[in-house]
MIKEGU-965053 format. One line per 10 residues: number of its first residue (from 0); their letters; for each residue x, y, z of N, C-alpha, C. Coordinates in steps of 0.05 Angstrom, whole numbers, plus 32768, in hexadecimal, padded with zeros to 4 digits. Example, Ala and Ser with C-alpha at 12.3 -4.5 7.8 and 13.67 -1.06 7.14 Angstrom:
% residues 2
0) AS) 8108,7F8E,809C,80F6,7FA6,809C,8108,7FBE,809C | 8101,7FD3,808E,8111,7FEB,808F,8102,8001,809D $
END
This chain:
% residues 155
0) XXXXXXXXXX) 8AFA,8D17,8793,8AFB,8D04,87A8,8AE6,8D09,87BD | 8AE2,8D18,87BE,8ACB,8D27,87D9,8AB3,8D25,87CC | 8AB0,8D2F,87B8,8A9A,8D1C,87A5,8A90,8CFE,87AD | 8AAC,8CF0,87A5,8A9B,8CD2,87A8,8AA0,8CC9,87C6 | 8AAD,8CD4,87D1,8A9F,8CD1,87ED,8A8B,8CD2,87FA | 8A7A,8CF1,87ED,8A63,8CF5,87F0,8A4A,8CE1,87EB | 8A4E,8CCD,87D3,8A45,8CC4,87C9,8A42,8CA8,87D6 | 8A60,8CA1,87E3,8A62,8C89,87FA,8A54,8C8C,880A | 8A58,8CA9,8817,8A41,8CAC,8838,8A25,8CAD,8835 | 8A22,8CB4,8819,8A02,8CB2,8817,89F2,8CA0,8811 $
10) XXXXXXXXXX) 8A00,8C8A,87FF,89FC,8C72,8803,89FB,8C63,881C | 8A08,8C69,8827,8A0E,8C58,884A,89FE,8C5C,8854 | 89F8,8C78,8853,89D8,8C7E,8868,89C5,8C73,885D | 89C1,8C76,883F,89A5,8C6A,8838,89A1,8C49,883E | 89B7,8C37,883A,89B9,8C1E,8840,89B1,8C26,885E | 89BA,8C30,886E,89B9,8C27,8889,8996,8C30,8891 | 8988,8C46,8885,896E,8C47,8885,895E,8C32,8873 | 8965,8C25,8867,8958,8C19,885C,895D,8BF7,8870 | 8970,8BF2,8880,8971,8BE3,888B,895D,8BE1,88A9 | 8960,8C05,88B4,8952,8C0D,88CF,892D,8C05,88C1 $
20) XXXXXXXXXX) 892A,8C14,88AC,890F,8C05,88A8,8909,8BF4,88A3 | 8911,8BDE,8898,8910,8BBC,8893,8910,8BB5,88B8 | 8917,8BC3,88C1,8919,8BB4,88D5,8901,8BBE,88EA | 88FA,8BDC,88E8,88E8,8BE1,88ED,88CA,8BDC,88EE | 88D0,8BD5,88CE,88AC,8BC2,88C2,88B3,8BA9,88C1 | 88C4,8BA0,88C1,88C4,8B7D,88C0,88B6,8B73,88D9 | 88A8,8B5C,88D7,8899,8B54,88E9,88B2,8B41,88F6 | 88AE,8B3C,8906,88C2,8B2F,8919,88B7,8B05,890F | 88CB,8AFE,8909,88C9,8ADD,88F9,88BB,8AD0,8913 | 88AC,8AC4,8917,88A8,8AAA,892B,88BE,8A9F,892F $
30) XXXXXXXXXX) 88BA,8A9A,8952,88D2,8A7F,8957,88C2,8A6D,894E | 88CE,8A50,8947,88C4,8A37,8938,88BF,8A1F,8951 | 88AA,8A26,894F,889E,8A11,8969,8897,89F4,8963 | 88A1,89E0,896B,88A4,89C6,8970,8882,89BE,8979 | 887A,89A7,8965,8859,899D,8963,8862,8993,897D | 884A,898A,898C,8853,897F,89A5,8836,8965,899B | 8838,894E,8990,881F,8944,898B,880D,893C,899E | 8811,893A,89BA,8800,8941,89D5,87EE,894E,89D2 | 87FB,896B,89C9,87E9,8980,89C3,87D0,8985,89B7 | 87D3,8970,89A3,87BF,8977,8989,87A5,896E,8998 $
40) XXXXXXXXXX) 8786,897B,898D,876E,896E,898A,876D,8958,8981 | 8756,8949,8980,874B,893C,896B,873D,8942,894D | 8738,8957,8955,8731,8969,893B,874B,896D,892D | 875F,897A,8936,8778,897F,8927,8789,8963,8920 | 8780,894C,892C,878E,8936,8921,8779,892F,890E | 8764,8933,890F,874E,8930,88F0,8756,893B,88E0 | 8765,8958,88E8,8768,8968,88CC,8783,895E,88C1 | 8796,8956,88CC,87B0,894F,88C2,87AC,892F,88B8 | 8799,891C,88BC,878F,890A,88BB,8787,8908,889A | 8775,891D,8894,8764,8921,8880,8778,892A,8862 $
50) XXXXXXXXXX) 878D,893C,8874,87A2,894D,8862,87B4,893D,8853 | 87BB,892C,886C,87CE,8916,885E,87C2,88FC,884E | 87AE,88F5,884E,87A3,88E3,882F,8799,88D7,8848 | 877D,88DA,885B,876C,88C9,8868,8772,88B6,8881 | 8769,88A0,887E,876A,8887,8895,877F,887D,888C | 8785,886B,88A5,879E,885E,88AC,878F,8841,88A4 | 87A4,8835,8898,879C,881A,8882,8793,8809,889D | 8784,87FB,88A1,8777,87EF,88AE,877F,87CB,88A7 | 8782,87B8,88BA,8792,87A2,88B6,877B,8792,88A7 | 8782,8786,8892,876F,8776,888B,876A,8758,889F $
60) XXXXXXXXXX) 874E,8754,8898,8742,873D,88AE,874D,871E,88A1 | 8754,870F,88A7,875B,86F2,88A5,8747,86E5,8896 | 8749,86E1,8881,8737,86D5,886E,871C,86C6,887B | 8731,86AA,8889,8727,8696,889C,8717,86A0,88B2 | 8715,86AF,88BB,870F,86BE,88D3,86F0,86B9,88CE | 86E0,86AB,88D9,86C6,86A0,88E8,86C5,8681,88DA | 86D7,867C,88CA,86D4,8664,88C0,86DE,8651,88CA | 86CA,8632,88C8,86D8,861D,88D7,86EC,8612,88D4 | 870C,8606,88D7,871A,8606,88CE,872A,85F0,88DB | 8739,85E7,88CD,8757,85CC,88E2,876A,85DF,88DC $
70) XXXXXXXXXX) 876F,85DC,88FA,8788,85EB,88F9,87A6,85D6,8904 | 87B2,85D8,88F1,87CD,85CA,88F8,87EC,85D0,8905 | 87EF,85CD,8927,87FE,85E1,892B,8822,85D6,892E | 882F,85D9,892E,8853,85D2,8935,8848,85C0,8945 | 883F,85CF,8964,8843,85BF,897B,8834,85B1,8983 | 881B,85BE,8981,87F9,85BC,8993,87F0,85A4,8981 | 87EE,859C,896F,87E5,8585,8960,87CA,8594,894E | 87B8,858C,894A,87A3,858B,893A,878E,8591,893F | 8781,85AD,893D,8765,85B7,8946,874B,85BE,8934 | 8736,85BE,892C,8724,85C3,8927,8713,85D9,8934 $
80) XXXXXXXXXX) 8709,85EE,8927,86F8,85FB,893B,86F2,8619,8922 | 86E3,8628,892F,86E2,8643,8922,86F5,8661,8926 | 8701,8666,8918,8714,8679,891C,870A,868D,8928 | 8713,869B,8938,870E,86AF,8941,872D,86C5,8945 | 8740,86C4,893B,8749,86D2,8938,876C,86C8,892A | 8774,86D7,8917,878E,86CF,8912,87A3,86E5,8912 | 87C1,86DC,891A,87D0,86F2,8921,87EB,86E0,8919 | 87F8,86E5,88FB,8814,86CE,88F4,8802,86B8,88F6 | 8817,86A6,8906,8814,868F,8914,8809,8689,8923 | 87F3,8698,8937,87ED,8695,894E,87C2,8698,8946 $
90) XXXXXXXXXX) 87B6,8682,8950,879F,867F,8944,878C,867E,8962 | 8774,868E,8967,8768,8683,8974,874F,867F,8962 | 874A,865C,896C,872C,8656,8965,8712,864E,8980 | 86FF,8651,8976,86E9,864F,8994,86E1,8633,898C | 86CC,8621,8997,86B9,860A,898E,86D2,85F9,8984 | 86EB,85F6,8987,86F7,85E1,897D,8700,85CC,898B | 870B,85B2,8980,870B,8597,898A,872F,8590,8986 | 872D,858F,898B,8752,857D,898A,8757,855F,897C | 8754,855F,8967,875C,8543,895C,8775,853B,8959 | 8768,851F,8973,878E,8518,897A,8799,8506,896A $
100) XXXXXXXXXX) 8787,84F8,895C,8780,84E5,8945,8777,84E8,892E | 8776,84D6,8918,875D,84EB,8908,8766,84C5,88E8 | 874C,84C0,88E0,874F,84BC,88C2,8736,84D0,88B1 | 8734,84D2,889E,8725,84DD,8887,8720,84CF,887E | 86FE,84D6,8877,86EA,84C7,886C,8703,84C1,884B | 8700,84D2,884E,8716,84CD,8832,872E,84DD,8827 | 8740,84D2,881D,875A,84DD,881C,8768,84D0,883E | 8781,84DF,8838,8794,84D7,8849,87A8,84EF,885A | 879D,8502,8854,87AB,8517,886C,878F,852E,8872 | 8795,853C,8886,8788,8555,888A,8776,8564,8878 $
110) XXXXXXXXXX) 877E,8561,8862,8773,8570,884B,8754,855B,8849 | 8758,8549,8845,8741,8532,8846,8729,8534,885E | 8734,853A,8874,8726,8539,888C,871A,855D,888B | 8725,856E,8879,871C,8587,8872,8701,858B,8865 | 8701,8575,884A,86F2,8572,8840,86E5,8563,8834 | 86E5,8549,8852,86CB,8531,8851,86CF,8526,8867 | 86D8,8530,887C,86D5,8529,889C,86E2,8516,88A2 | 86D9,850C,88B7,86E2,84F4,88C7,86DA,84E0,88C1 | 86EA,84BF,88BA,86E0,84AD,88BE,86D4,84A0,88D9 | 86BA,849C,88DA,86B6,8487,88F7,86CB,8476,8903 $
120) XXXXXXXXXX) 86D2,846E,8919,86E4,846C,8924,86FF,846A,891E | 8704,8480,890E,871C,847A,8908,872B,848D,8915 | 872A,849A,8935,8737,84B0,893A,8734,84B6,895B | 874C,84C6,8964,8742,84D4,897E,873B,84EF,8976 | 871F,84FD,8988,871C,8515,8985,8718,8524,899A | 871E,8538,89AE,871E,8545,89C2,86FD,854C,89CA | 86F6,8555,89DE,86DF,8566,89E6,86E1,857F,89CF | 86C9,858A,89DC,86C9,85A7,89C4,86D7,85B3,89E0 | 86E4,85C9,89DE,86F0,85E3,89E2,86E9,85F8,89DC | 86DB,8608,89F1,86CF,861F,89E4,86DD,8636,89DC $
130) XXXXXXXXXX) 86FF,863B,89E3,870D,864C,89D7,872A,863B,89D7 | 873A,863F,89C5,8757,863C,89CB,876B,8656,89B9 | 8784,8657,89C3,8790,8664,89B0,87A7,8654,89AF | 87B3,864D,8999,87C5,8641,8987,87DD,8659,8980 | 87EF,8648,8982,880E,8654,897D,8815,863E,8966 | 8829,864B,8957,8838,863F,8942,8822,8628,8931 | 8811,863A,892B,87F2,862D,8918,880B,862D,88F7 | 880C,8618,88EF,881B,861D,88D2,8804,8611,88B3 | 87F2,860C,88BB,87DC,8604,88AB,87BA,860B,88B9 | 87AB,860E,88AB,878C,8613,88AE,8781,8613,8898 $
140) XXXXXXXXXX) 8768,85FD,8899,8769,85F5,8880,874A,85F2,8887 | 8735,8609,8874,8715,860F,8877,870B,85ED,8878 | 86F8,85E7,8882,86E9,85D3,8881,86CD,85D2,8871 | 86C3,85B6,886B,86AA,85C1,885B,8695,85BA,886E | 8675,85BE,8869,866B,85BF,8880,8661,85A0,888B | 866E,858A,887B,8664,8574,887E,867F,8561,888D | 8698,8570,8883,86AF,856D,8895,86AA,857F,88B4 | 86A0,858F,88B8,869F,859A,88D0,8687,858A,88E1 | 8675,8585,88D4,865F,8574,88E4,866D,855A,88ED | 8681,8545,88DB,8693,8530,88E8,86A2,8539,88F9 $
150) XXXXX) 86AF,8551,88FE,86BF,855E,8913,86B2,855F,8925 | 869C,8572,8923,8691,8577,8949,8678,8563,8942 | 8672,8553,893C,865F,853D,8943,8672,8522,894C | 8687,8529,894B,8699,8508,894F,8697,84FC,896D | 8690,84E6,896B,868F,84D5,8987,86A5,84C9,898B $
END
């Protein structure tokens, strides 16, 4: 019995030295510090930038966008002009005219006056407007360049 007692206490001590040195050489863990993203460079947002698969998808541009166009809106009625920017529903064009009226050289709706203009007197057409922006635009429809010459050449 004094035997394996011996054998208990010597064990105990060695566990307990073997614990005093683990603790001795163990490096002490970091506390875990919270990114503060304030913090970062611009270099370090390049590098996390680069790490994670590059650029941020960039919005594609509106097809229409410098093209001349009728734009058909809910409220505003009927515009012509060159796009300069689209966002949903909401359109601004520059150089455009307000047709408060309108027939086509040929055909019988919008689409016609898209692509073969205006008949001679068959229409009201506003001054040019050198910018507007448009809400609730639900049609825009490219023009050709001989439909746009009947647009902003109309008397």
């Amino acid at each position: 019995m004094a035997f394996l007692l011996q054998i208990v206490l010597a064990n105990a001590i060695a566990y307990d030295m073997i614990l005093i040195k683990a603790k001795h050489f163990a490096k002490p863990y970091p506390k875990e510090k919270k990114l503060d993203i304030n913090d970062l460079t611009i270099g370090q947002i390049r590098e996390i930038t680069a790490f994670i698969g590059g650029t941020q998808a960039q919005p594609k541009q509106h097809p229409f966008i410098g093209k001349y166009v009728i734009a058909r809106c809910y409220s505003a009625g009927v515009h012509a002009g060159e796009v300069v920017s689209v966002d949903g529903e909401n359109v601004t064009l520059k150089n455009s005219r307000r047709l408060w009226s309108w027939k086509a050289k040929e055909g019988i709706a919008l689409s016609g006056v898209a692509q073969h203009g205006l008949k001679k007197d068959g229409g009201k057409v506003d001054v040019v407007n050198p910018e507007i922006y448009l809400t609730g635009v639900c049609e825009l429809i490219p023009t050709t360049d001989a439909a746009k010459d009947s647009i902003h050449g109309y008397q």
